[in-house]
MITI-797634 format. One record per residue (C-alpha): z, y, x; residue in three letters. Coordinates in steps of 0.1 Angstrom, whole numbers, padded with zeros to 4 digits, always signed. Example, Ala and Ser with C-alpha at 12.3 -4.5 7.8 and 13.67 -1.06 7.14 Angstrom:
+0078-0045+0123ala
+0071-0011+0137ser
//
This chain:
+1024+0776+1090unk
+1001+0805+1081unk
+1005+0840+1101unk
+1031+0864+1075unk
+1001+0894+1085unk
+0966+0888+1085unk
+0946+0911+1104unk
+0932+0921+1072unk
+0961+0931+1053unk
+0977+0945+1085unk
+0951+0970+1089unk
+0955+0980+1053unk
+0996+0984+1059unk
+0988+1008+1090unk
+0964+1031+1073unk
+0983+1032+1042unk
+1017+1039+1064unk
+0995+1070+1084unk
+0991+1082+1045unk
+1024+1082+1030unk
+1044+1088+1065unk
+1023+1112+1084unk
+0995+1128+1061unk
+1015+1134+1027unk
+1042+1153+1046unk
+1018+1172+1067unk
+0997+1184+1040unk
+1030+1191+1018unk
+1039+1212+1052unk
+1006+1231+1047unk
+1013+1238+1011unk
+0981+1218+0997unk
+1006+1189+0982unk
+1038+1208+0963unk
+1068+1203+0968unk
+1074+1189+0936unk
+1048+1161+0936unk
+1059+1150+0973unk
+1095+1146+0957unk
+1081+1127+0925unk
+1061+1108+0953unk
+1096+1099+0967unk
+1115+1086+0934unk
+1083+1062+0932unk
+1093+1049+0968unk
+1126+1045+0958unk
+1116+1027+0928unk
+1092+1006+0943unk
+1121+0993+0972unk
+1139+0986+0937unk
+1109+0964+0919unk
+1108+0945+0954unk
+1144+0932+0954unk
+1133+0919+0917unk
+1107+0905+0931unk
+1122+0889+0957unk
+1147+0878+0928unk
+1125+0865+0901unk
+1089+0860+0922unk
+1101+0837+0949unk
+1132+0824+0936unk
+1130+0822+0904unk
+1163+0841+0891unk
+1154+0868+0867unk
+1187+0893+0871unk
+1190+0919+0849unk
+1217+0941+0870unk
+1192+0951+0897unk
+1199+0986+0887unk
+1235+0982+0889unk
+1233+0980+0927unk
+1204+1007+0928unk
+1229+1028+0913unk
+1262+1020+0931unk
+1241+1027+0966unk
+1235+1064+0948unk
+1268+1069+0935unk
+1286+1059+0971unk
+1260+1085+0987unk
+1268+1108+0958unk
+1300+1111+0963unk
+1295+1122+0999unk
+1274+1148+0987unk
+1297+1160+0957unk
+1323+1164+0987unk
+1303+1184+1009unk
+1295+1205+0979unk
+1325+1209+0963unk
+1333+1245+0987unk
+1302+1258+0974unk
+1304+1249+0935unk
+1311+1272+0909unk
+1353+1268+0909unk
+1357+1272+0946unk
+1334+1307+0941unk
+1356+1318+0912unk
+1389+1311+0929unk
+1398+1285+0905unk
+1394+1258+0930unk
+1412+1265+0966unk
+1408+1228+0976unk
+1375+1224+0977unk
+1373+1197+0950unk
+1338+1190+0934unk
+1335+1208+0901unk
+1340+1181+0874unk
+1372+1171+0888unk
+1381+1205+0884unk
+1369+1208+0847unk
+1389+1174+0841unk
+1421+1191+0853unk
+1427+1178+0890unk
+1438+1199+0915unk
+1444+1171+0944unk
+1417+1149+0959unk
+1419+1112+0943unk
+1430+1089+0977unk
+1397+1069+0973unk
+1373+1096+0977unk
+1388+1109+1009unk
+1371+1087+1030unk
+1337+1097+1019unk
+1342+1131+1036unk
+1326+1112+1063unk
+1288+1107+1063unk
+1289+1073+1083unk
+1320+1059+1061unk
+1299+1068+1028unk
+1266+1049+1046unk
+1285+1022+1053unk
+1298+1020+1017unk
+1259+1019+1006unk
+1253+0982+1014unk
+1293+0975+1020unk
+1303+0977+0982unk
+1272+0965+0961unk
+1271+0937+0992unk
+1306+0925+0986unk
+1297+0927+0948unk
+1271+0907+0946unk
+1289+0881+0970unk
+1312+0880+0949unk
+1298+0874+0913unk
+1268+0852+0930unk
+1290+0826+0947unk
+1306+0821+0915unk
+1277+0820+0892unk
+1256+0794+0921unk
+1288+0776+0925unk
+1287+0770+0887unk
+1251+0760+0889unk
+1244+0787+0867unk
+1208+0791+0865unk
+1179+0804+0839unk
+1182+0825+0808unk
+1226+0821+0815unk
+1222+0834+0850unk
+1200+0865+0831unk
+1228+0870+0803unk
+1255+0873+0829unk
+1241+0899+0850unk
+1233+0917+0822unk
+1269+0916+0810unk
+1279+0924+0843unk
+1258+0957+0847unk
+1267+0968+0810unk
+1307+0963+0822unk
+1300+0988+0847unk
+1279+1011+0830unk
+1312+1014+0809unk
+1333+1016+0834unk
+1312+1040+0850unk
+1311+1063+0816unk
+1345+1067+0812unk
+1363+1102+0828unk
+1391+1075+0838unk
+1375+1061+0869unk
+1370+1099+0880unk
+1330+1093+0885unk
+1315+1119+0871unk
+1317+1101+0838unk
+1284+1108+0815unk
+1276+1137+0835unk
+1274+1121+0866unk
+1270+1136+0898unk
+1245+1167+0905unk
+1244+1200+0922unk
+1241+1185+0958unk
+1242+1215+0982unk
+1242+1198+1022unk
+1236+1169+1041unk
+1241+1168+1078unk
+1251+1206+1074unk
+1213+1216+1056unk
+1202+1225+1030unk
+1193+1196+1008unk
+1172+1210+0983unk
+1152+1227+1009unk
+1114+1216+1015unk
+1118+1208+1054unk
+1146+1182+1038unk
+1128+1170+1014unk
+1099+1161+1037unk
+1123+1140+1057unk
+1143+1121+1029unk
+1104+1117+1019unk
+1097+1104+1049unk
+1126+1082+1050unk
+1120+1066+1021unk
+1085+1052+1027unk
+1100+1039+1060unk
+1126+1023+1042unk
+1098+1007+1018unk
+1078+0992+1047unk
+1103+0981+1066unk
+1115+0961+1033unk
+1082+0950+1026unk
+1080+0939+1066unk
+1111+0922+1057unk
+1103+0903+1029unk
+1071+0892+1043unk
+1084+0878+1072unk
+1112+0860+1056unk
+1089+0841+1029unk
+1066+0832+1057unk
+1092+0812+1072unk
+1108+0778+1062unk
+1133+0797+1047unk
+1105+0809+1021unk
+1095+0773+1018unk
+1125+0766+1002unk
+1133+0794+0988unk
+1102+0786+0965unk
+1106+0750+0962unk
+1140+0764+0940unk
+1118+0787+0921unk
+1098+0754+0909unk
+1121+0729+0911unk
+1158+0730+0923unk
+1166+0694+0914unk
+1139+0679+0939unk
+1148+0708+0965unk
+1187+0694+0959unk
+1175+0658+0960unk
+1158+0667+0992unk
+1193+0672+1008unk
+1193+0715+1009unk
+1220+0735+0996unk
+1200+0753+0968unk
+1229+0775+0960unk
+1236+0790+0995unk
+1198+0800+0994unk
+1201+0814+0960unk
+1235+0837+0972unk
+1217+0843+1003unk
+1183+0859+0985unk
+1211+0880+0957unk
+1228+0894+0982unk
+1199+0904+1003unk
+1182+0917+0973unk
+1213+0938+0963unk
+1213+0955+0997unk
+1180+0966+0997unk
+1184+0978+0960unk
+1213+1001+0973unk
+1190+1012+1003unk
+1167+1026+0975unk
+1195+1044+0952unk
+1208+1059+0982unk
+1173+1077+0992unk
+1169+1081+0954unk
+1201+1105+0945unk
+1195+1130+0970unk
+1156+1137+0961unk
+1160+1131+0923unk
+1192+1157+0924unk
+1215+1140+0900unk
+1232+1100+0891unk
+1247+1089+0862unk
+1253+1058+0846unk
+1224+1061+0832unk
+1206+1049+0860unk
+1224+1012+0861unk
+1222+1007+0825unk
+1201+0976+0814unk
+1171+0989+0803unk
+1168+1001+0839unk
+1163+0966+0854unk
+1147+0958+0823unk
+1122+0988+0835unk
+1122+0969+0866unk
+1114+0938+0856unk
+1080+0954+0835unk
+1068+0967+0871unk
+1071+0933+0887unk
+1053+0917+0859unk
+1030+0945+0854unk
+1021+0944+0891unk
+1024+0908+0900unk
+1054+0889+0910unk
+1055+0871+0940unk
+1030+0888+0954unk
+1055+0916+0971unk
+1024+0940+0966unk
+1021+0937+0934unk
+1061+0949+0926unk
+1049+0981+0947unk
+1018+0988+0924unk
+1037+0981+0895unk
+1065+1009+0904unk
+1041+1032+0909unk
+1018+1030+0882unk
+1038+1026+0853unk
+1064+1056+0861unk
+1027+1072+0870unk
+1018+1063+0837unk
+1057+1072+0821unk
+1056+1111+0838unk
+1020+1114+0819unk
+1035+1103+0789unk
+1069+1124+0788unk
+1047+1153+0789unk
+1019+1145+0767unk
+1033+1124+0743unk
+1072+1112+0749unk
+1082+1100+0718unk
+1054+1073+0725unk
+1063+1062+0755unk
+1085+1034+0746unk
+1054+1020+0726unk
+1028+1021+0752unk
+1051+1006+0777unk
+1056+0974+0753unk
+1022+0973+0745unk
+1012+0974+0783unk
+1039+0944+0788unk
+1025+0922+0759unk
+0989+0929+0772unk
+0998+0917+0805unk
+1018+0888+0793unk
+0986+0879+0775unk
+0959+0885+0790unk
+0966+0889+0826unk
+1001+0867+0835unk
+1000+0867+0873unk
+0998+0906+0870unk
+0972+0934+0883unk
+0974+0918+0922unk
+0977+0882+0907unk
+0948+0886+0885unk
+0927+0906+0918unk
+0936+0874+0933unk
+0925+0852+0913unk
+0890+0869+0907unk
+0881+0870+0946unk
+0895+0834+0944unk
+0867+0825+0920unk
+0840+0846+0931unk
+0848+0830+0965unk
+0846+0797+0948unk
+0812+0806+0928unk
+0795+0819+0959unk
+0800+0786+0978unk
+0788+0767+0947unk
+0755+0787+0944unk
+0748+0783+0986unk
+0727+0749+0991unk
+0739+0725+1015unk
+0729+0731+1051unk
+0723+0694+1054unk
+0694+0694+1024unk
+0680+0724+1037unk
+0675+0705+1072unk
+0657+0678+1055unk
+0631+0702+1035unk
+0626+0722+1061unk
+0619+0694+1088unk
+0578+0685+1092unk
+0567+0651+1074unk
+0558+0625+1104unk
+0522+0618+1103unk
+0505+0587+1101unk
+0501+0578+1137unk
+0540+0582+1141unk
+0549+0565+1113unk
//
């Protein structure tokens, strides 16, 4: 098989690392990047760890889920609630006097004065990492080994995740679950006993999050390099031949879900503390509809392309809420159906595809060495002949 890393594209990953890890927090530090686009900077990272488990999803393996966000926001909300604990001392309640337990604010508002049983172990920093791949994990094992089981596949696979993520968002809305309902969960004071809305913190979950994106792109490089990948895309094109063949297409399909759900949580978890608030909102699903739009936009299957994707159209989407936001939904239809169009295999796809063919027109326009022998090589003369 092929190297994952060509020297090429490995050089390009280790400049582009020294920018984002060590030279955007440094000048940040220095005061020539704000503070506020180094955290904007930051929710891109976090969304482009999200447009990679899509990717991973839909580009190799050909399962298009529409509840990505579902497990982008359940990493945030187990992290949340961490956070909401820690803050709860500090919120407005405790500094009235109305709130002598410490209890975050909009429990208070909603009339409890005790501390529901299944939010006292999140007091603990490690329990509520744990919980960030634990839960959406043990989800998506869950609902995946029965959908593969069934040998649910294509536009049902896509209609059930959907309905899964919109059974949550609900859940999630209501004040019953004691979640934060619409509000959600904001006003984040500490982590690790700082401040988190400070710069210095920021820098760091900054920092953390473009770590947390290369080691997932590392990750995902590696693993479709390997037979694994092999098969993982012989599914994406044909599952019956890849069943024929004697593989167990549904334990690869569970496998990639619940990989791809645990990297999704990864990235809620970095996003909630820079972004400053969740709600269910974020796991609705226009959100891994959103998703989906970047990884087409960008390329799919391509695990570059996902990246570009997430970046430029939320790029493109913070120009637009200023400038004109009642347009925005337009522009990013009319980018899809453009793309769809015009370019299919996306912005990398497409680059692709070009050097492909200029590659391909170069060699076509070279003469062949062997011709160029016999033109250049002296006539014999008479005598010799």
């Amino acid at each position: 098989m092929k190297r994952a890393i060509s020297r090429t594209e490995f050089l390009f990953i280790a400049i582009t690392a020294f920018i984002v890890i060590v030279l955007l927090p440094a000048l940040n530090a220095e005061g020539i990047i704000s503070n506020f686009h180094l955290n904007l900077w930051g929710k891109y990272l976090c969304y482009s760890v999200l447009a990679i488990s899509v990717d991973l999803l839909w580009g190799y393996t050909g399962l298009l889920s529409l509840g990505q966000a579902l497990f982008f926001s359940l990493g945030g909300y187990m992290f949340g609630m961490y956070l909401m604990l820690v803050a709860g001392p500090f919120g407005q309640f405790a500094q009235s006097g109305q709130n002598p337990n410490g209890l975050p604010d909009f429990m208070v508002f909603l009339g409890h004065t005790v501390l529901p049983s299944f939010w006292r172990p999140f007091a603990s920093f490690s329990f509520s990492t744990l919980m960030v791949v634990a839960l959406p994990g043990l989800l998506a094992l869950g609902f995946g080994y029965l959908a593969f089981r069934s040998r649910i596949k294509g536009v049902y696979f896509s209609i059930l995740t959907q309905a899964l993520t919109y059974g949550a968002a609900l859940m999630f809305f209501s004040n019953d679950t004691v979640m934060g309902g619409n509000n959600g969960f904001t006003d984040f004071r500490y982590i690790l006993g700082v401040d988190v809305r400070s710069a210095s913190t920021q820098r760091w979950l900054f920092i953390a999050s473009a770590v947390l994106l290369l080691g997932v792109y590392m990750l995902c490089k590696w693993l479709t390099g390997t037979k694994f990948g092999l098969v993982q895309r012989a599914v994406r094109d044909s599952e019956t031949r890849v069943l024929f063949s004697g593989y167990a297409a549904a334990n690869y399909k569970l496998f990639v879900f619940v990989l791809s759900s645990l990297i999704a949580a990864l990235g809620g978890a970095l996003y909630v503390p820079q972004v400053g608030i969740i709600n269910p909102s974020e796991m609705t699903t226009e959100k891994s509809l959103e998703a989906v739009v970047w990884c087409a936009v960008g390329g799919r299957g391509t695990l570059v392309g996902p990246i570009v994707g997430a970046i430029g159209v939320n790029a493109l989407k913070s120009w637009a809420t200023r400038n004109c936001p009642d347009y925005w939904s337009f522009i990013l239809g009319t980018i899809f159906i453009l793309m769809v169009l015009f370019v299919p295999k996306g912005i990398v796809g497409g680059i692709n595809d070009c050097s492909a063919w200029f590659t391909k027109w170069k060699k076509g326009r070279e003469p062949d060495s062997t011709i160029l022998e016999e033109i250049t090589e002296p006539a014999a003369s008479p005598s010799q002949s």
